[in-house]
C-alpha positions, 0 to 999 in steps of 0.5 A: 517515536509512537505518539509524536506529534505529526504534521499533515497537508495535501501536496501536488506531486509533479508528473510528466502528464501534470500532476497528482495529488497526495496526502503526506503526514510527517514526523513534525521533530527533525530527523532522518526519517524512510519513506511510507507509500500508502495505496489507497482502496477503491474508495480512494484516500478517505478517512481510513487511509489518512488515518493509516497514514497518519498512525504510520508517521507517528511511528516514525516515517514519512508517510505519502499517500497518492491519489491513484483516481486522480486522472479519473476524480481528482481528490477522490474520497468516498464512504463504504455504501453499496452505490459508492463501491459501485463507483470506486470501481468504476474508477478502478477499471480505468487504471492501468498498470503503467500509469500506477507504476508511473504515479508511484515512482512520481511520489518516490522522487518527490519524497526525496524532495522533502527535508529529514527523509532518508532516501535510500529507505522506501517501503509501501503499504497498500489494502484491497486494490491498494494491496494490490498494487502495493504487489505491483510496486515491489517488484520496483528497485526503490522498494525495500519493504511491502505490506500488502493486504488482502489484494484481489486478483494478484495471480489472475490480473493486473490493472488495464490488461496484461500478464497477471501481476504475480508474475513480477514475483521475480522482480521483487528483490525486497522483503514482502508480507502479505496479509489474507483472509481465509474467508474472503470471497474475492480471494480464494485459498487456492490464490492464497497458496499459489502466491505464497508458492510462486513467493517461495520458489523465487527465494523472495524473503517472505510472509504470508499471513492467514486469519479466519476473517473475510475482506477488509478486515484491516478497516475498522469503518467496514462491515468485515473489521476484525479486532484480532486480525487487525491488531495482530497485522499492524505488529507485523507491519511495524516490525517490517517497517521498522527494519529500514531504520537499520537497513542491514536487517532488511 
């Protein structure tokens, strides 16, 4: 399926206080096709996220990813500078854990709306704030599959306020891997070791990869992209992903 040609719009998502907005990127051959959540950064769904969403559809998926700012800034998109990071997570604090859960079980029931997709194969995928959400909509029902990269704050926080979002660790009845960097500032190795403790003790099928990079290291726009590490990542991602096309091996 890799280097098929693929489709990309920005489509409106119904929601019950309006709607959202979201980058979809389609496999343009007709098929049956499982579903690829795309959580953005916290500088919204820029160049970078639509280009995983894109590289993810060209795999064979459909790709979807929500603009989680959009009650804040509609259609937020923003570069890497110090200024525009300042205000990415300004947009980030406003976020709460139920509006997010809320968006992301929105773009799950309009995905089932498009033509060619499996619906009983849904999986996400999210980086930084993205990462950490992604970790937030595993424990979901609907969710097969997650990939989460390094997510700052799984074990201390969750958006808004409230019990920290490791503890949904129970809740998550799929397979997980989470991708870290034992360098990374925002997230210790003491944090790094409790999730994959508190993975391990709820029996929840899992992995937990470590690479000797800082933040970021997935974006190859970001000071902190690493070759190796971002290579190695997406092999696993797509081995991951790619179980929902023979949903047995899930």
């Amino acid at each position: 399926m890799t280097g098929d040609t693929i489709t990309t719009a920005t489509e409106p998502i119904s929601h019950h206080n309006g709607s959202i907005s979201a980058y979809l990127a389609t496999p343009s051959r007709p098929g049956e096709y499982p579903v690829i959540l795309v959580f953005q950064e916290i500088f919204g769904v820029n160049e970078h996220i639509r280009h995983v969403t894109k590289r993810i559809a060209a795999e064979g998926f459909i790709a979807i990813a929500p603009h989680l700012f959009q009650r804040t800034a509609p259609n937020f998109a923003i570069g890497y500078s110090p200024a525009e990071m300042m205000e990415g997570r300004l947009h980030k604090e406003q976020t709460t854990g139920a509006q997010l859960i809320s968006d992301i079980q929105a773009t799950i029931r309009y995905a089932h709306t498009l033509p060619f997709v499996n619906p009983k194969a849904v999986g996400c995928i999210g980086f930084c704030f993205g990462g950490h959400v992604a970790y937030l909509a595993a424990a979901l029902p609907e969710i097969q599959v997650t990939a989460s990269f390094y997510g700052a704050g799984i074990p201390t926080t969750t958006p808004g306020g409230g019990l920290p979002t490791l503890e949904c660790t129970p809740n998550i009845h799929g397979t997980i891997y989470t991708f870290f960097g034992t360098q990374d500032p925002l997230i210790p190795v003491t944090q790094i070791d409790l999730i994959e403790r508190t993975l391990s003790t709820h029996h929840i099928n899992h992995q937990v990869f470590r690479y000797p990079t800082g933040h970021g290291f997935f974006c190859d726009q970001r000071p902190d992209y690493h070759r190796e590490a971002a290579t190695h990542s997406w092999e696993q991602v797509k081995t991951l992903f790619n179980t929902l096309k023979a949903p047995d091996s899930i």
